[in-house]
C-alpha positions, 0 to 999 in steps of 0.5 A: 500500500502507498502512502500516497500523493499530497497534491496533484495538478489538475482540477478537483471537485468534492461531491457533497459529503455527509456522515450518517446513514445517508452519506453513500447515495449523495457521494456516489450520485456526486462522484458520477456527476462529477465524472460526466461534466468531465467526460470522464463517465464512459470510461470510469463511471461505474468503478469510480462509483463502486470504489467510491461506495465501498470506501465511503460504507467503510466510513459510515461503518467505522467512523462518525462524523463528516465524510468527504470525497474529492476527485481530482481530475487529471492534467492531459496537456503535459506528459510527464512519464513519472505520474502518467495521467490517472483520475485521483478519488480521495475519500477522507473521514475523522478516524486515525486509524488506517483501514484493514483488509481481511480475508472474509470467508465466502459467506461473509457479507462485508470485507472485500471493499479494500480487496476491490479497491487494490485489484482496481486501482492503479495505487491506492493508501492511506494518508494522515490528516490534521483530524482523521485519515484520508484513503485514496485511490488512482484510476488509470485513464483509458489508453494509459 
């Protein structure tokens, strides 16, 4: 797991996030709109979203408190092959402590979100914040 980039270039946009049982149906419909205004929907719509809700039901489940989700939307007009153009997705919440992946048995109903995430992402990790932690993740862009 990496421990992750502190900032990138391009623009960003946080769908409106909330804590509370009701946080996931406005973070997917947010990071899905913010995907089509960027064209982006075709090719990453719906992993973007089912990564998204994964990480966001992890927060409702561990944390309380104000959830946020951030994308970052690549920089397609320098090539810098270093950090090839990826979508950046940032899903932060109030609680210190690193997620954990486990293996769960076949009959378990949760534990693959941080499974989903790493066989789908091109990286993903963790990140301190001031108040909480941040859990992000990078898409690699059709043709990457």
């Amino acid at each position: 797991m990496a421990r992750g980039p502190t900032a990138r270039p391009g623009a960003g946009a946080s769908p409106p996030g909330r804590g509370g049982p009701r946080a996931g149906p406005p973070a997917r419909e947010g990071a899905a709109a913010t995907l089509r205004a960027w064209d982006l929907d075709s090719a990453l719509g719906d992993l973007t979203v089912l990564l998204v809700s994964e990480l966001v039901t992890n927060s409702l489940r561990y944390a309380s408190g104000p959830i946020g989700v951030r994308l970052v939307r690549p920089r397609l007009d320098g090539r810098d092959p270093a950090h090839p153009p990826a979508l950046l997705v940032e899903v932060s919440d109030p609680l210190p402590d690193p997620p954990t992946a486990r293996a769960p048995g076949p009959e378990d109903e949760g534990g693959r979100g941080l499974g989903l995430v790493a066989c789908s992402a091109r990286r993903w990790g963790t990140r301190k914040g001031r108040t909480g932690k941040t859990v992000w993740f990078e898409l690699a862009l059709p043709g990457e």
